[in-house]
C-alpha positions in Angstrom: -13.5 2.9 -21.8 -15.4 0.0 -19.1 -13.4 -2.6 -20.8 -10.1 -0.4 -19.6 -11.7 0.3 -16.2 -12.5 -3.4 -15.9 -9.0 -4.5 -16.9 -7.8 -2.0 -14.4 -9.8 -3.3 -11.9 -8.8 -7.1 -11.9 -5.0 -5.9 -12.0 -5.9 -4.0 -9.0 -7.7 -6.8 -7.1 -4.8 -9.3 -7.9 -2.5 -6.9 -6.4 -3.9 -6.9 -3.6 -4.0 -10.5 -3.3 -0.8 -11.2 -4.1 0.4 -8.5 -1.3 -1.6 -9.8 1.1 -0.7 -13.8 0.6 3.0 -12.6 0.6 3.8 -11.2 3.9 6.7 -8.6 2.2 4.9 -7.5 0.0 2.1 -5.9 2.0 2.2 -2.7 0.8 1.6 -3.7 -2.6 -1.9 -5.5 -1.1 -2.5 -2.1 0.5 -1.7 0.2 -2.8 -3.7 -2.7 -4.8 -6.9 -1.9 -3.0 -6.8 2.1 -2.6 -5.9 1.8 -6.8 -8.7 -0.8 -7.0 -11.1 1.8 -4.8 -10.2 4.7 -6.5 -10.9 2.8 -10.1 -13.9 2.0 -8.7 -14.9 5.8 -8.2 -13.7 7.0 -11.1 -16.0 4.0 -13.2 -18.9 5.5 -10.6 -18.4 8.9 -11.4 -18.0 8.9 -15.0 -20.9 6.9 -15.7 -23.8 9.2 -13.8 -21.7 12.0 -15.9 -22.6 9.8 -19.2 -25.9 9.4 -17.6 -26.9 13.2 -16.8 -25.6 14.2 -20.4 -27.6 12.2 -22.1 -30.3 13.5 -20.0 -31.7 9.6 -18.3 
């Protein structure tokens, strides 16, 4: 599931980049890093779950 999240995560961050080098294609920088963001909270979030049930 992290190696999914990190894939995730470098397609999001090179969306962003390619949106923001490209000047007409902003919003796809902007949608890149809220879907990069939100990625990132989800990894947060699931893992202190993983962590709490397994009682560390």
């Amino acid at each position: 599931m992290a190696t999914v999240i990190v894939i995730l995560l470098v397609v999001w961050a090179i969306l962003a980049v390619v949106g923001f080098a490209l000047e007409g294609l902003l919003w796809l920088g902007v949608i890149g890093v809220i879907l990069f963001v939100g990625t990132l909270i989800f990894f947060f979030v699931r893992r202190a779950a993983a962590r709490r049930s397994n009682g560390v």
